[in-house]
N, C-alpha and C positions, 0 to 999 in steps of 0.2 A: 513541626513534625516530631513525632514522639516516639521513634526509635531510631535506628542508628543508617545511615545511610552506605550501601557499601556496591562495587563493582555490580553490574547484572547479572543476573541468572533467572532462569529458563522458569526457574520451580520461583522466581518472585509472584506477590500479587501487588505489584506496581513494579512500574519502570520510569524509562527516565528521558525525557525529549532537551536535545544539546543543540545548545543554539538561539540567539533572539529568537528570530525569524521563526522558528518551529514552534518556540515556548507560547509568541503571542499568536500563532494558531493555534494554539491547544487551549489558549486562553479567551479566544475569541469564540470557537465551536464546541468544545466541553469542559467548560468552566467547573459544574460538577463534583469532574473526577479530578481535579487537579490537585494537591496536598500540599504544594509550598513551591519556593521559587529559591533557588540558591545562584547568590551572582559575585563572581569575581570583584575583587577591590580596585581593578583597574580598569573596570569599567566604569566606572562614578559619571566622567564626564562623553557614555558614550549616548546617542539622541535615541538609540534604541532600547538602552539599558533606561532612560529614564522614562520613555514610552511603558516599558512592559511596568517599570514600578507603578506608574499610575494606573496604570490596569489592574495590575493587584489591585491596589487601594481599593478600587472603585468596587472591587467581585471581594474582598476583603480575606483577599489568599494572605498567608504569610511568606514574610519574603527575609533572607538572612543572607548575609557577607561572609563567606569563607571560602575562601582558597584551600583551606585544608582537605575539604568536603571535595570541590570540585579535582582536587589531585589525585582524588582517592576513587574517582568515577572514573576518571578518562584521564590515565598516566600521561599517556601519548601525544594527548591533543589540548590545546588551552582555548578554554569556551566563558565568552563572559558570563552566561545564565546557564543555569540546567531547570528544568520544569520536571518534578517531582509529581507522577500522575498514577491511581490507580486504574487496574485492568477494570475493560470493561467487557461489555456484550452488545451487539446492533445488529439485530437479524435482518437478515436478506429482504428485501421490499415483493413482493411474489410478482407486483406488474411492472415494473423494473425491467430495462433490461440489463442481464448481468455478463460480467467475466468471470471464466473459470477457469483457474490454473490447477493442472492433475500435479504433484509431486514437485512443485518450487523448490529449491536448494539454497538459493544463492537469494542474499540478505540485500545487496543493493538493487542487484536485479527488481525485489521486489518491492523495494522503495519506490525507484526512477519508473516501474508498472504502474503505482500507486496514483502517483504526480499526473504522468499522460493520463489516467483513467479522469482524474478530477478536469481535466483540464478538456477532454472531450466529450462531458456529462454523462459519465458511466459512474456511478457514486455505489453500486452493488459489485463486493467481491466472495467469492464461491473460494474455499481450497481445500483443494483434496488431502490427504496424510496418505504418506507423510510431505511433510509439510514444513516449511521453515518458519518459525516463530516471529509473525507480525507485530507482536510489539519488544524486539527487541530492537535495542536503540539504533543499529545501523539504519537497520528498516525506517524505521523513525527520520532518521536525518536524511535517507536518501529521499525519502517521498518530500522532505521540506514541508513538512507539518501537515501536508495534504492526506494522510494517513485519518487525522482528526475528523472528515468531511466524510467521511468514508465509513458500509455498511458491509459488514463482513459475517461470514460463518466458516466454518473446519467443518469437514463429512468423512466419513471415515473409507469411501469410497466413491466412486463416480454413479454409481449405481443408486446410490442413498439420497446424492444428488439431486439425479430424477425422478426419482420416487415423489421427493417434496415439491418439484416445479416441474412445471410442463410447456416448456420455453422450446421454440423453436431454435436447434440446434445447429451451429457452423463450427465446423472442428479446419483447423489450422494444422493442412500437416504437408509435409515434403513431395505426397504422390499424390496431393487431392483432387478430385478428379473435375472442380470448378477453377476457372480464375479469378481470384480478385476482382480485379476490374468485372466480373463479367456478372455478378453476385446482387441478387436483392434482398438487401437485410428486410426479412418482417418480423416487426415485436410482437408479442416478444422474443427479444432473443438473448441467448447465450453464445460468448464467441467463447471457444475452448481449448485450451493450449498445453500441448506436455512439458514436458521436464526439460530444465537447459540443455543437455546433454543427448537425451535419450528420445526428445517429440512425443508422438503420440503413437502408440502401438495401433498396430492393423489394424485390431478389430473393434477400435474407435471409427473404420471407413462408415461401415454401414448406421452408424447410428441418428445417421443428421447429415447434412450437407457437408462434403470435406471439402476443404480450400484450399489454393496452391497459390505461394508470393513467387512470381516471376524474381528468377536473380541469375548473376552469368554463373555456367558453370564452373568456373575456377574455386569458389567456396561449397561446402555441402550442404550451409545453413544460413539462413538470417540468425543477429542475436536476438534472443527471446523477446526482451525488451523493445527492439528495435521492431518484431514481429510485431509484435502487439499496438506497435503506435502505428504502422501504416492501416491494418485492420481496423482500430479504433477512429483514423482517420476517415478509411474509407466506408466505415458505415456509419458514421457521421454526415458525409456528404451526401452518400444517397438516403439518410434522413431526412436532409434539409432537401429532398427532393432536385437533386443535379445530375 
């Protein structure tokens, strides 16, 4: 790597996946983009640290030993490897079906969104702006490198959204006027979800089918995250036709 490696920011064009486990997903799915590997000196004897070395090899990444590097990434935390990767681009698949989140905020939230999405064969993500920056590193470590598997676009609105797809709409919101359980997803679809905080404003009702997660009333909300996996759950299974 031929400049100097320092803390993240927003305005980089690369970032930085922390962690084996992440580094050899980023190594396995876009070898590509990836710049170099930086691994702690105390990992020498660890079965994972000498996994991803041989993967380097093999994709003939460069791979360097500094702890100085790695203190100057991440004060806080001590990681045997960091995976030095540039940004890229993966547009949205149009027969796919996708998730979309209006106004994300929150960096793990959209990691642990990331993970369940891979994991229940949603591999297309939509986000609206504003928006929280998917490759910064939290993001990165929360998804567990599942981030990598993953086809993404920013729209500058929901509106713009639509314009580009023409996906059969389920909006996720507090008053919606189906239930879950009672919901048949047809692809393509988009499930669409607002902001941790704030849901999805009213007049997201009429645009698509809105949906309603049964919970007791002693809370106001599901968390977003936790939203999004029973959805992705349940139109998973009446996929598989159940």
């Amino acid at each position: 790597m031929n400049f100097r490696l320092k803390r993240y920011k927003k305005a980089f064009d690369h970032t930085y996946s922390f962690g084996v486990f992440a580094t050899l997903e980023l190594l396995e799915t876009q070898p590509e983009h990836l710049l170099g590997v930086v691994l702690a000196s105390k990992g020498e004897q660890n079965a994972g640290v000498a996994r991803l070395k041989e993967a380097c090899s093999h994709s003939r990444v460069p791979v360097e030993v500094n702890d100085a590097v790695l203190g100057r990434l991440s004060p806080k935390e001590s990681h045997l490897a960091v995976g030095v990767l540039h940004k890229y681009a993966v547009p949205l698949i149009p027969e796919n079906n996708h998730l979309v989140l209006v106004n994300p905020g929150d960096m793990g939230n959209l990691g642990t969104i990331i993970r369940t999405m891979i994991g229940f064969g949603i591999t297309d993500l939509a986000l609206i702006r504003p928006a929280v920056d998917i490759f910064d590193p939290k993001v990165i470590r929360a998804s567990m490198g599942s981030i990598f598997r993953l086809s993404f676009e920013y729209f500058d609105d929901f509106d713009a959204y639509q314009a580009a797809f023409g996906h059969n709409l389920y909006l996720l919101m507090t008053n919606g006027q189906e239930i879950i359980g009672q919901v048949v997803f047809e692809a393509p679809f988009a499930l669409v979800f607002g902001n941790e905080s704030r849901g999805l404003p009213d007049r997201f009702l009429g645009l698509g089918t809105s949906i309603a997660i049964p919970h007791s009333p002693q809370i106001d909300s599901l968390n977003l995250s936790v939203a999004v996996g029973i959805t992705l759950y349940q139109s998973a299974r009446m996929g598989a036709g159940d």
